[in-house]
Every structure is written in structure tokens, then in C-alpha cells.
N, C-alpha and C positions, 0 to 999 in steps of 0.2 A: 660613925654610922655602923651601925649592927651589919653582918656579911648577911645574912638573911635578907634582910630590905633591900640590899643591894640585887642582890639574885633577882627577885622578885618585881627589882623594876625593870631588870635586862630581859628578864622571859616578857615579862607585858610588851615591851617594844619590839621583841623579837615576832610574838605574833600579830602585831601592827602592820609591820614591815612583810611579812606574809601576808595577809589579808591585802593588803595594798597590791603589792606584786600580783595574784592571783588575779584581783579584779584588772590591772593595766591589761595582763595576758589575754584576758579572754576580748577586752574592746581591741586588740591591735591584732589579733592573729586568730584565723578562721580553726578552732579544734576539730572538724569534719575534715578538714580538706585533707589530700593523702600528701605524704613527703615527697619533696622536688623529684619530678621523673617518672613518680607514680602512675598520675595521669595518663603521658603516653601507653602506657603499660593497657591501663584500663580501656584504653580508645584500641586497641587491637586485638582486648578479649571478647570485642561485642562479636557475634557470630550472625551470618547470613541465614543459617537453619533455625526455625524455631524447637522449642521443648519437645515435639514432637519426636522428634529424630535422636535414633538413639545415643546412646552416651559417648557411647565407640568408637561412632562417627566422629560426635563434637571432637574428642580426645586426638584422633588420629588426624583431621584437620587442623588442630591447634600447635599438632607436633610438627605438622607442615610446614604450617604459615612459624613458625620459631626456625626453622632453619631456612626460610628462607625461600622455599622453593613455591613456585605455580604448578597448578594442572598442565601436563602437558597435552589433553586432548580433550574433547567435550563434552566426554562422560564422566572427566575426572570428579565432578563433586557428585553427580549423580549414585555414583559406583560405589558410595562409602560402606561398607556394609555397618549390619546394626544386630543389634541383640534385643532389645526391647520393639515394643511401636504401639503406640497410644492412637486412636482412630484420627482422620485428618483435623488439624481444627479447622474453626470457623471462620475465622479473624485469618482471612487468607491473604488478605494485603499487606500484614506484618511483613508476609515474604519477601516484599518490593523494596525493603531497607536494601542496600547494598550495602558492604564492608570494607570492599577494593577502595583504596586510597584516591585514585584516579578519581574511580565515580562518584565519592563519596564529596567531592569537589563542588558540583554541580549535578545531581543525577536527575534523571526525568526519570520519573518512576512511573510504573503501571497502577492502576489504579481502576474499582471498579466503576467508579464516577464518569470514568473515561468513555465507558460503553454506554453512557446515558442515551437516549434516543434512538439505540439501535434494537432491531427487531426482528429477530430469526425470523424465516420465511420455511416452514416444512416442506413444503410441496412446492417450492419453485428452486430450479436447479441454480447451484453455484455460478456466477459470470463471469467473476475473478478470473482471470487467465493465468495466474500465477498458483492461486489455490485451485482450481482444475488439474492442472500437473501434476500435484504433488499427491493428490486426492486420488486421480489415477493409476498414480506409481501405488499407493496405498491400495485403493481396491485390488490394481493387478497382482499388488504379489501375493495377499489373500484367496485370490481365487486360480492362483496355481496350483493347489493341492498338495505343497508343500505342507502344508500344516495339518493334511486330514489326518486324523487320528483310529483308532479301532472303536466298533459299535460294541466291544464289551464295558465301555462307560472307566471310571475311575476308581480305583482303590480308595476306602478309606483312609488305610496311611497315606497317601499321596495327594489328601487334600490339607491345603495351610491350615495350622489353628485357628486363624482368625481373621486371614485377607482370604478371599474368594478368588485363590486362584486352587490350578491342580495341576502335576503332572500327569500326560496320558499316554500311554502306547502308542507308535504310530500305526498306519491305517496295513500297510505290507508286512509288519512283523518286523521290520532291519530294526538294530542297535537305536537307542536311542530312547526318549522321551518328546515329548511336546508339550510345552507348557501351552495351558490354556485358562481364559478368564471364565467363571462361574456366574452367571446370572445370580444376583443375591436375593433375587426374592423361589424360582425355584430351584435354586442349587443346580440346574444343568448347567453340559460346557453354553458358554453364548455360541449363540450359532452366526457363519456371518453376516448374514441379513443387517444384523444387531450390531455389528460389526463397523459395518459399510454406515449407516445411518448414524451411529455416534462419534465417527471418525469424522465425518461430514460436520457435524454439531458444533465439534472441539475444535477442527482447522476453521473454519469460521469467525470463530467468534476470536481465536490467538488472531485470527489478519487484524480483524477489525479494533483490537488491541495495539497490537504491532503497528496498526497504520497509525493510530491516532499517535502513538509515542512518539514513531518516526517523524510525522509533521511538526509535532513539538520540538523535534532536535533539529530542525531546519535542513535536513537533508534533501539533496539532489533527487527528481524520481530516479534515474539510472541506480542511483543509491540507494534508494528504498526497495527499490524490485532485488536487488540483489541480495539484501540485509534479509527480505520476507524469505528468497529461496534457501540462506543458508539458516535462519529459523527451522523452515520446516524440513529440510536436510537432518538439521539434528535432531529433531521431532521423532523423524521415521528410524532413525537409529536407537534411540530412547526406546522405543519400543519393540522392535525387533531384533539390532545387533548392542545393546549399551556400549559390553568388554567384556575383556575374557574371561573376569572375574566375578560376571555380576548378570543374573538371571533376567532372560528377556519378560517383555508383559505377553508375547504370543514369540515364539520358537522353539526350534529343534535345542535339546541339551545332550552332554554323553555323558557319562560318569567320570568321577563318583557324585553322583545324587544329592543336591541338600539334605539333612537330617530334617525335615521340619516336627519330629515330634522329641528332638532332642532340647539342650538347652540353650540351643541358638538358632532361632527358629529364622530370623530375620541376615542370617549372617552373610545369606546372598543377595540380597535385596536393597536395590538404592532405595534413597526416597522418592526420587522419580516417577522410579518404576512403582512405587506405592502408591504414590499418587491418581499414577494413570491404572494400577489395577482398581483402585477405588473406582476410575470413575468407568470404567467400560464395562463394572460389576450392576452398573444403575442404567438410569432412562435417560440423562445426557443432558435434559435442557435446564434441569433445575441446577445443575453442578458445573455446566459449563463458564461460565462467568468466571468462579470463582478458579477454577482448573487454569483459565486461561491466564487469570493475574499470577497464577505458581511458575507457569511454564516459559510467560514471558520474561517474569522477574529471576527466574534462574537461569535462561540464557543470558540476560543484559549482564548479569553477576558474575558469568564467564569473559564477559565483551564487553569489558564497562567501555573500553575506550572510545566505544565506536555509537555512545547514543549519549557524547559528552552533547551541552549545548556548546561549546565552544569551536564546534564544526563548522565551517563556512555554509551561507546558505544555498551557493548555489556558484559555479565559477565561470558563468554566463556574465558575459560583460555587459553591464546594462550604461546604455549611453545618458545621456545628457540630455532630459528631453525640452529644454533650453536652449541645449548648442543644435541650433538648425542650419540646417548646410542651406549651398547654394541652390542646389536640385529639389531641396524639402520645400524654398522660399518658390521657387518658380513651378512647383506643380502646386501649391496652396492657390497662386494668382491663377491659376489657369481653372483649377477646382473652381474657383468662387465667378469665376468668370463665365461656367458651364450653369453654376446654380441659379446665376443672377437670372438668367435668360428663359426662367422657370416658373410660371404662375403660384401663387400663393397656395389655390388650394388645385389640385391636379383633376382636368378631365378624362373621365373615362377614356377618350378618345383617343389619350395618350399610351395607354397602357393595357386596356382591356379591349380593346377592339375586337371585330368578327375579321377571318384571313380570309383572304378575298382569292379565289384559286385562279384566278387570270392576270395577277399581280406579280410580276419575277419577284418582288421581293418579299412578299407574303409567302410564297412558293421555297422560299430559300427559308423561312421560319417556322415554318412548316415542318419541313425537310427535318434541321436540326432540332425539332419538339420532339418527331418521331424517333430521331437517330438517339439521343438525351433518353426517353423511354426504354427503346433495344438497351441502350445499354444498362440504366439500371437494372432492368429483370434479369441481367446476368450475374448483379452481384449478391447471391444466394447469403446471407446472414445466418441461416439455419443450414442442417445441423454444424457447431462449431465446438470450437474446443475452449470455448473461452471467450472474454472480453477484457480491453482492458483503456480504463478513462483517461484522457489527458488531463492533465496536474491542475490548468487553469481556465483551458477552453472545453465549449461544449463539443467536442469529440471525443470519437470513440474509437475505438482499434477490436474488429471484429477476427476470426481466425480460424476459418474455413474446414470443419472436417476430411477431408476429402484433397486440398490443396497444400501441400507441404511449401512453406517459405514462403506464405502467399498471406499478407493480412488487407482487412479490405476497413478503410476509415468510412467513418458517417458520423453526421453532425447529426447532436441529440436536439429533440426539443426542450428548452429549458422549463417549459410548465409539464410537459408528459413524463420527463425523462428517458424517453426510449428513443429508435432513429427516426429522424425527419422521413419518412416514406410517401405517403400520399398526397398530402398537402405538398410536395417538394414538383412531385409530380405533374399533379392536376392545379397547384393554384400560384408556387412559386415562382419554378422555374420557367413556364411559359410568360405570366405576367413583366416578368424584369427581361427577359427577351427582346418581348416587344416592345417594350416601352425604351431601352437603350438602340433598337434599331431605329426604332420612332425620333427619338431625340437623335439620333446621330445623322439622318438625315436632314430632317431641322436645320442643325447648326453649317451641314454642308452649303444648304440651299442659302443661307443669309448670307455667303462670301462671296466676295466683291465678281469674282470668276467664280460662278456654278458650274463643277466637273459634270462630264456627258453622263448621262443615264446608266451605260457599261460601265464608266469607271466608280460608279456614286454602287450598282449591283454590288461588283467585285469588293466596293470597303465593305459591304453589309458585310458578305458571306466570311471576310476574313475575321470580321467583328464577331459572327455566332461562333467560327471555328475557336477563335481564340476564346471565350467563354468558355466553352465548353470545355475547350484544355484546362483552364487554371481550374475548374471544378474536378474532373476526372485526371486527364493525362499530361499534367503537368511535365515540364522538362525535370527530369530526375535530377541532375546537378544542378537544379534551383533551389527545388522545393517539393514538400509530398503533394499530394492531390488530397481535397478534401471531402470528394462525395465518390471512391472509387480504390483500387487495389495497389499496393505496394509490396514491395521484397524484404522479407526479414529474414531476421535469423532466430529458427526455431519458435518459440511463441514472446518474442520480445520487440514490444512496441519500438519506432524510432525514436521518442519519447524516451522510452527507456533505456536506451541504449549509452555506453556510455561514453564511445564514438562521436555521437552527435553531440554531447555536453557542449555549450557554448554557441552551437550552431543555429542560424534562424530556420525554422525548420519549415515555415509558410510565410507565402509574399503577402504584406500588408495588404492588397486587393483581396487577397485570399482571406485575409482576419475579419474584412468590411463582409465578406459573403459568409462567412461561418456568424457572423454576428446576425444578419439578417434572416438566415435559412432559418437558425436556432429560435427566431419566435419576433424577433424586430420587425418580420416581414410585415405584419397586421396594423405599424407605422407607415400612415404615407409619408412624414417627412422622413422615416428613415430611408424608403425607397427611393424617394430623389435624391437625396446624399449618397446613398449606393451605386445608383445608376448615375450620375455625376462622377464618384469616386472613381469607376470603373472605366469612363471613356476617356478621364484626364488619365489614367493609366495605360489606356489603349494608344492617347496620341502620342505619348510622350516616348511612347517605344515604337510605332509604325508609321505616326507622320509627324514628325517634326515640326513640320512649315505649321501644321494646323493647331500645333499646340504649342506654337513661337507666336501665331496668330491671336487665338485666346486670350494671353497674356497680353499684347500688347492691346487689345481691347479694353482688356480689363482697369490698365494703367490709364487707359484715356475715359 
């Protein structure tokens, strides 16, 4: 055979055997995919700043995170300086990606979605007790005069190229500059009026942010009031002290001066601080939302750890509501033994009666309707520093201008949302009064021995005293008081406290009246369960015999 034919059949199978090959490769093995190891690589160049931020930053973050090292405080990513800056985007929920390993586990992210149904309120003061503080600390240090500046206005050089802020002379002449934000529509400094009102805008809507997250991570309230103060801790520092190295949105600076008309105009400037000179440059409510998802989602990206879902929800030991004790079985028979002895549908007679003033014991209901009254008009709601709601009941934790360590609870109505005040007054509190003195007499008089008239008075009067306690003056190593004042610390509910974490903090009597006050009352049959619930609690703590009695009626 000729060496030619030969060649010519080897090249023909040779590119057989290629083409073959070629196609096995591509069905068995991904050509996108990057080389073993790669991957990780790329899962650690995703970055928490979007395009916005300049290069610099990315760069000097990226050199970071390669050796290894964390921000050591809470301005650290704030603080990056930048040479470039593109105006803020749009797409401000990008931000809410986290990159922290930790969080990137399970993160609950902020999201505009999250504030669906909520609705700034202009003209109605903040209630929050928690954003009150911080709101305060905020106004006050604004209108220290720390920051007043000179009425010869600002240099040209000394306004940014292209953020509306400016350096200004202070107001005395001493060393120094003060930075200040620029109203973008007429290029003055903002005055603080503008100040006070947008600050307001922005802590608002980060709580109402912040809340919703935090319910999502299942946290403790003791743990969420604490999580919202160091938020807005770093909040006020972001804006006024960042670091040493990085220009506030309102404060004193010294030299040497930024260049801003050199070719690093941005090279003191976090993105933070960009952010909030953006937004305190505008009118506040159309930008807040989006402000709010930057600010929450860059602190959680400092603190991933601590908004994991994998936080216990609460280290309140909840029992067994199954395993019933002995004392749960024998006040149930005693309960049902007080309801049984209860017409179906209730006469007036029982509850709404006229007090008859020649009656010792109308006279005694009387007395504590009046004394009940005195005491509420001493507990002034107005002016305060705050409010602040329980987690699951309709209470409230009010807090006194004027009373340092002194918060005063009240049960909201659940259809008004505001405190139970006059209906508590004029139709509650007197009707279940009367109507448990009523019945308690009742049940005296059916026993076999009817006690004498003095000793049948003397159970009334212990009967309204003790009413009256578990509502207001509760024994403090019980329980709080639900319509009256308690001691704290500073403006922090005992709710929120984190002292009490675990502790029952109101006597199940006391759940049955916050359930009733708050809107149940307009049930008659919740009134007879009420007033039922409440004297099976009264015997079972001051007469024994008669709530040993009870029960074994009930059994027969």
C-alpha cells in the first residue's frame, strides 16, 4: 500500500477521534464553570456597597477583608474614603444584601415592603419612648450653639462640587470650620428648624424598620429596646462624630481642610455620611423610606450576628398548658361553681343598680368609686417623654415629664388605641364593682351559717380594697399594677427590661381585667367570667373555708 493512502487514513481517524473527544467534553464537563476553588474566591468578592461608592473604598475594603481583619468600631465601613460618587441610586434595597459570612447564613433583611401600611403622621408627636430619647439628645445638641456659624454666609471654595454640603466659619471667630448641609433647592446653610423636622422623619421611619426586622428575628423586647438604642447611638455618631478621619454631616472640623476642588473631592467622605448629606439636603418624606432601608441594612452588615434567625425567641419559660397543677384543678371547680349559680342572661339588678346612701354597704362602694376616681386624676399621661407598648397585651407604659423613675401603665382600648380613660371611669370600673360586691354577698347569704351583718360589711370593704390593689397598688414583689405608677429605670419599661426576662410580670386576675378594661367589658358574658374569675381569686387567698366550700358544692 502506497505511504500516502496510509497517511491519509491516520489524519482521517485522527480527526474522528477529535471531534469525538471534543463533543464527550462538552456533555460531561460544565466550560463556564471556574477551576476548583474558584468559586469560593468569587463568593467573597461580592461587596456590601453598591457601584455607587467609590473605587477606593471597594479596593481598600477588599484589602481588608484578604487579610483577614474586621472593623474595629462602627464607623469602620462608613469611614471609607472615596475619590469618585455617582448620585445615590434608586434600587436602595440592593443595600440589604449582606456579605458577612455569619449573616449571609440566614439574614433577615430590611426591605421597603416591610413599611407597607405604615404612615407618617406630620403633626402628631413621636410616642415611642425609645425614639423620643434619642430625638432629644438630637434636637439638644443642635440647639446648643455649638454649631452656630458666622452671618457672612459661605465661600465659594468651600462649597462641594457636587453634594450640598459647605464648610462655614464659626459664629465667635475661634479656629476652626463647621460643616454644614445646604438646602438643595436654595443653596442656603439648612437652618435648624429643617433640621429638627427631618431628623424626626428619618428616626421614625429607621424604628418602624428596625421594629419590623427585629420581630422577624424573634427577639426578646428587653432585646429589641436595646438593639433600637444602639442603632440610634450609631445613628447620632454617623452624623456628628463618624472618626477621626472622616468629615461629619453637621460639626466642628480643624485643619488641614479637605481640598474639595482638588482631585479628591470625596476623599473625606464616607458613604454614610453621603447618604445622610443627601438626604437632610431635601424635604425628608419622600426619601425616608429609602434612607431608612441604607441605614438599617448598614448597621445589620456591621452586627450580622445579632439579627441571625437563629436567636432564641424569647428565654421565658413557657409552661405546659396541659400539665395542670393541683391549685389550677381546684380553683377551675370553685370558678365553675361561682358561674354555675349565675343566671343566663344577667339583671340589671345585679350590676347596675342605683347606691342607696343609707346602705353600709353601698356606702362602702361608693367610698372606693370616689377614692378609684381621686386616684386616677393623679395620674397625669400628659406632658411625657414618651410611650412605650407591651409586646402582647393591651398596655401601655406612659412616662411622666416632670417625674423622674416614675412610669405610669394603662390599658389601651383595643378598638380606639389610646388609654381606657372615661368609659374606665364612668361605666367600668363602677359596674364590675358592684356587681362582684353583689354576687359576693349572694354566695355568703346561701351558706348553711349566714355570717352577721359586720362580719358580711368588713368581707365587702376587704373585697373593693383588694380590687382596687391588683388594679393600681399591687404588692411590688408580686406583680406591676395595671391601671397606675411603677419605678423604673430611666425610660425603660419593665417589659423591657432585661432583669425581668423570664418573670411573670402580672397576676392572671390581673390578665382577666386588662382583657376586660381593654374592650371585652361591652360582653356580658365576659363580665360574669370576670367577676367570677376575680372572687374565685379573692377566696382562695382570704377565705379558704369558703373557697373549700365552693368546690365541694360543685362536686356534689
Amino acid at each position: 500500500m502506497p505511504f500516502v493512502l496510509v497517511l491519509r487514513r491516520c489524519f482521517v481517524r485522527y480527526l474522528l477521534v477529535s471531534c469525538f473527544a471534543r463533543v464527550l467534553a462538552c456533555l460531561l464537563f460544565d466550560l463556564n464553570l471556574p477551576p476548583p476553588g474558584a468559586e469560593e474566591s468569587l463568593v467573597e468578592e461580592q461587596h456590601f456597597l453598591t457601584p455607587s461608592v467609590a473605587q477606593d473604598s471597594i479596593a481598600s475594603s477588599s484589602r481588608r477583608r484578604s487579610r483577614g481583619e474586621e472593623p474595629s468600631n462602627p464607623t469602620s465601613t462608613s469611614s471609607s474614603s472615596s475619590s469618585s460618587y455617582v448620585a445615590p441610586v434608586e434600587n436602595i434595597e440592593a443595600l440589604a444584601k449582606p456579605k458577612h459570612k455569619k449573616a449571609r447564613l440566614d439574614p433577615i433583611q430590611p426591605e421597603i415592603s416591610l413599611l407597607r401600611g405604615f404612615q407618617y403622621q406630620p403633626n402628631v408627636r413621636t410616642s415611642v419612648a425609645v425614639v423620643r430619647k434619642y430625638q432629644m439628645l438630637f434636637e439638644t445638641r443642635i440647639n446648643s450653639g455649638e454649631f452656630d456659624s458666622s452671618t457672612s454666609g459661605h465661600k465659594k471654595e468651600d462649597v462641594h462640587p457636587t453634594l450640598r454640603v459647605a464648610m462655614v466659619g464659626l459664629k465667635d471667630g475661634t479656629a476652626g470650620r463647621v460643616v454644614k448641609v445646604l438646602n438643595r433647592i436654595t443653596d442656603h446653610v439648612q437652618p435648624y428648624e429643617n433640621w429638627r423636622k427631618l431628623f424626626k422623619i428619618l428616626i421614625t421611619y429607621v424604628y418602624e424598620l428596625h421594629q419590623a426586622v427585629l420581630m422577624r428575628s424573634g427577639m426578646t423586647p428587653p432585646a429589641q429596646r436595646l438593639q433600637h438604642s444602639r442603632l440610634f447611638i450609631w445613628l447620632l455618631k454617623e452624623i456628628f462624630q463618624p472618626g477621626q478621619d472622616t468629615l461629619p454631616v453637621l460639626g466642628i472640623i480643624q485643619k488641614p481642610y479637605p481640598d474639595w476642588k482638588g482631585d479628591r473631592p470625596f476623599a473625606r467622605l464616607g458613604r454614610t455620611q453621603i447618604e445622610l448629606i443627601d438626604y437632610f439636603s431635601g424635604d425628608g418624606e419622600p426619601e425616608a423610606a429609602g434612607k431608612a432601608v441604607y441605614l438599617v441594612a448598614t448597621y445589620q452588615h456591621e452586627y450580622p450576628d445579632q439579627y441571625s434567625r437563629s436567636i432564641p425567641s424569647s428565654r421565658i419559660i413557657r409552661k405546659d398548658p396541659m400539665a395542670k397543677t393541683q391549685k389550677q384543678v381546684r380553683f377551675e371547680k370553685c370558678l365553675a361553681s361561682i358561674l354555675n349559680r349565675l343566671p343566663e342572661n344577667l339583671p340589671k339588678k345585679l350590676h347596675s343598680y342605683n347606691l342607696d346612701k343609707g346602705d353600709p354597704v353601698h356606702q362602702l362602694i361608693n367610698s372606693y368609686r370616689i377614692s378609684f376616681e381621686q386616684q386616677r386624676a393623679t395620674h397625669l399621661l400628659t406632658p411625657n417623654k414618651g410611650r412605650t407598648l407591651h409586646p402582647s397585651l393591651p398596655l401601655a407604659g406612659y412616662f411622666p415629664q416632670q417625674m423622674e423613675g416614675v412610669m405610669f401603665i394603662e390599658i389601651i382600648d383595643k378598638e380606639a388605641n389610646s388609654p381606657v380613660r372615661t368609659e374606665a371611669k364612668d361605666i367600668v370600673f363602677p359596674r364590675i364593682l358592684k356587681f362582684i360586691c353583689k354576687l359576693h354577698l349572694n354566695l355568703l347569704n346561701s351558706l348553711d351559717a349566714t355570717p352577721r351583718e359586720d362580719e358580711q360589711i368588713t368581707s365587702v370593704k376587704e373585697l373593693c380594697q383588694w380590687f382596687c390593689q391588683i388594679l393600681m397598688f399591687p404588692n411590688e414583689d408580686k406583680s406591676l399594677p395595671i391601671m397606675g405608677p411603677t419605678k423604673v429605670n430611666d425610660i425603660i419599661a419593665p417589659w423591657e427590661d432585661f432583669k425581668n426576662e423570664g418573670r411573670e410580670l402580672f397576676e392572671p386576675v390581673q390578665l382577666q381585667l386588662v382583657n376586660h378594661f381593654s374592650g371585652a367589658w361591652r360582653s356580658e358574658a365576659n363580665l360574669k367570667f370576670v367577676a367570677g374569675f376575680m372572687l374565685a381569686t379573692f377566696y382562695q387567698e382570704f377565705y379558704p373555708s369558703l373557697f373549700n366550700h365552693l368546690i365541694h358544692l360543685k362536686m356534689h
